[in-house]
N, C-alpha and C positions, 0 to 999 in steps of 0.2 A: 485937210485941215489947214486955214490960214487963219496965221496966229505972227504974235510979235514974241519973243524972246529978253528972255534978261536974266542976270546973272546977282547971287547975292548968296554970302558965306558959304563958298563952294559948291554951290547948288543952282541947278539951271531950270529954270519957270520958264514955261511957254502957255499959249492960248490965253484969254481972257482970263484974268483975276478975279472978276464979279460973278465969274460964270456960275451955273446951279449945283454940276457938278464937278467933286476933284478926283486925278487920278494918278497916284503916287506910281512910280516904275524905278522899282531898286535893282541896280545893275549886279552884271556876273561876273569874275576873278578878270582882274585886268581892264575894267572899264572903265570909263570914265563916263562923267553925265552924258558926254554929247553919244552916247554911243546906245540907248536905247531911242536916242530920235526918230530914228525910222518909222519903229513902231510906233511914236507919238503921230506924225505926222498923219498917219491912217484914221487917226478917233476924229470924231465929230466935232465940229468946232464949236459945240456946247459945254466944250470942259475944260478945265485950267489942269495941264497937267505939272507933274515936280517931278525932277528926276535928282535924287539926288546924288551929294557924292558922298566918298568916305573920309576923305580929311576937309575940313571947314577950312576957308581961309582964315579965320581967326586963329586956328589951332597949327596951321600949315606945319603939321605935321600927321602921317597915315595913324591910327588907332594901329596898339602896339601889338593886339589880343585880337579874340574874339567877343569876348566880354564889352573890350573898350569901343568896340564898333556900334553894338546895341546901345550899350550906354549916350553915345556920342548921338547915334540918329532919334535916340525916343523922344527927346524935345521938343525937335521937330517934327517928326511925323506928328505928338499931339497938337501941336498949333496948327498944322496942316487940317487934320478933322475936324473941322469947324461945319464941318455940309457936309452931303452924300460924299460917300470917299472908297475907287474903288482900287486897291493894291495889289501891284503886282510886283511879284519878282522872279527873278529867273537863275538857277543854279544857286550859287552864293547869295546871290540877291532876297530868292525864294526861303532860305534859313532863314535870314535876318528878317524878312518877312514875318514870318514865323515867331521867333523869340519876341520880335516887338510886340507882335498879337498880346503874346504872354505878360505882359510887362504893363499893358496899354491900361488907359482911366476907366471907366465905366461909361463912364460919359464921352469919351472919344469912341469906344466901340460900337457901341451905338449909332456913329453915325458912317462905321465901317459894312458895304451891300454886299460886295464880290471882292474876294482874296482867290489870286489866281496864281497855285506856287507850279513856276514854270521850269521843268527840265532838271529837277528839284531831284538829288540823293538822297536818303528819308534822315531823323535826325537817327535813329539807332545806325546805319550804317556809318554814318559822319563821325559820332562820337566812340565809335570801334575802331576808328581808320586815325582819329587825330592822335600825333604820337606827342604834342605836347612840346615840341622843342623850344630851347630858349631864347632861338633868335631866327629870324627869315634866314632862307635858302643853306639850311643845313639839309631839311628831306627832301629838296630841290637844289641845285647847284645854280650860278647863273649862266654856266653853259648848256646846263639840261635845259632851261626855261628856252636858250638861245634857238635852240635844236627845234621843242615844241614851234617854237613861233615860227622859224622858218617853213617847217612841216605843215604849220595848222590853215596854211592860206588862206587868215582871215587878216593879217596886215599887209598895205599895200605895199609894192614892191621897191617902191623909193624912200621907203622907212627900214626895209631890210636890206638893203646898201649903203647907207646913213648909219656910222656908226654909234653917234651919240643918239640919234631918235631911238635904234635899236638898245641902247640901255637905259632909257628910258620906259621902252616896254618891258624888258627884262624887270626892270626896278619895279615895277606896279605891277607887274602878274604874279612874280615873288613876294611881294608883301600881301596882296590878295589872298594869297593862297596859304600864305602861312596862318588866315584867318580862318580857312578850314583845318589847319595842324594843330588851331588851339581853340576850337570847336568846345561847347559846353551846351550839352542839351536842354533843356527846359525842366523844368522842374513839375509842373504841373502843365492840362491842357491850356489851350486859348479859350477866355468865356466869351469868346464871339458868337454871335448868332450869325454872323453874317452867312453867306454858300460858300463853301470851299470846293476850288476846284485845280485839280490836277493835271497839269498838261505835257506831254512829252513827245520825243520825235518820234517819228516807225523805226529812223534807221539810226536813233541813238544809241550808244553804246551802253548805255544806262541798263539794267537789268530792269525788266520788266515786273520783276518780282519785289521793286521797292513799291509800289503801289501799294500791296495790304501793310507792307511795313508803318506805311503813313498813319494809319488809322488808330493806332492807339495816341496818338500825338495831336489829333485832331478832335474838337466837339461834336462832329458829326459825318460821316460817309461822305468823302469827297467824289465832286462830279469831275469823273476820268475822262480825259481826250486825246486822243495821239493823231498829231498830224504828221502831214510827210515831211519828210527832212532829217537830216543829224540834228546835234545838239543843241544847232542853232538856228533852229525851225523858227522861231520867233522873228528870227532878222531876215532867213532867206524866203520866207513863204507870205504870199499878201490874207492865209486864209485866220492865223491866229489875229491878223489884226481888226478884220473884220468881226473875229466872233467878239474881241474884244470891244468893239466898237457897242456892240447887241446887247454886253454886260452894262455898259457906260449908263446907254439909252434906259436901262430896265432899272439902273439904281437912280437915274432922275424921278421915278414915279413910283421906288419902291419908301412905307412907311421905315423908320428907325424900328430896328433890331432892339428890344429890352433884352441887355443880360441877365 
């Protein structure tokens, strides 16, 4: 995909703006916008993608909650659905995903084709596990986050001998994740028509068995796919971005979904 880039309240646009269609990619604990690019870069350059973040530069500061996350993004994700629009999110991403569904106009859903919740814990296990604290890295310390990161070899190696870049990651996987500690399920399903679909690694450590859990929390029988990879099949494998690419193509010539 070539595309031009720009940046605007915390949020990173790339591909053509006029394009027919949009494809929103909400990032997972510790991300920031630039960090589902990979995955943009594989779509067709028919589509204006967004990726957005979780604190606005307006706001510059993280949402406190999990609540204030939703709240913060459904603005934007409405302005955003303006045209075919097709959403994806990954881990954390994929909740928020999720909750906005629930939240979202009649008329933005509508013009939502393919939601694709990626590597996704179901919301019952999530809101079992969140213990509700009242402030980041109480159920995580910043030297437990320290340890993950170091362990997880997905930040490069001159960020983890960097001691200020290293608490810098520390500081935004910790507040990331305290947005799964204060997790609040949905209330009711998504009146989306759009297809839902469910994707995860073979070699995730995810149980397998959150799959049926999904289902009461969704409008309709999501379409399961497990690629190869751990958790982060989406970044390390060129095969989700292709299939993503096939969703993209299929919602420029699918009609609006009636709620």
């Amino acid at each position: 995909m070539g595309y031009s880039m720009h940046t605007f309240e915390g949020h990173l646009a790339a591909g053509d703006p006029e394009s027919a269609v949009r494809v929103v990619l909400l990032p997972y604990a510790g991300a920031t916008p630039m960090s589902l690019l990979p995955v943009a870069q594989r779509l067709p350059s028919t589509c204006s993608v967004l990726l957005p973040g979780l604190a606005s530069a307006r706001k510059k500061a993280p949402p406190a909650v999990y609540a204030e996350a939703v709240a913060d993004l459904l603005p934007a994700l409405e302005s955003w659905t303006d045209r075919p629009t097709v959403l994806l999110g990954h881990s954390l991403g994929a909740l928020l995903a999720h909750s906005l569904l629930c939240l979202m106009s009649t008329e933005s859903l509508r013009q939502v084709r393919e939601v694709v919740l990626s590597g996704p814990p179901s919301p019952a296990t999530t809101a079992a596990r969140a213990a509700h604290p009242e402030r980041p890295f109480v159920t995580r310390t910043p030297s437990d986050l320290a340890h993950e990161l170091r362990s997880g070899g997905r930040l490069p190696p001159a960020v983890l001998r960097n001691s200020d870049a290293l608490e810098e990651a520390v500081n935004l996987l910790g507040l990331d994740l305290h947005l799964f500690d204060t997790y609040v399920r949905p209330r009711r399903v998504p009146e989306s028509r759009a297809r839902h679909h469910l994707w995860f690694g073979l070699d995730d450590s995810l149980p397998q068995d959150e799959v049926p859990l999904w289902a009461t929390d969704l409008p309709s029988p999501p379409l399961v796919r497990a690629f190869p990879g751990a958790h982060f099949f989406l970044l390390d494998r060129g095969e989700p971005g292709l299939e993503l690419g096939r969703l993209v193509a299929r919602a420029a010539h699918a009609p609006a979904r009636d709620g």
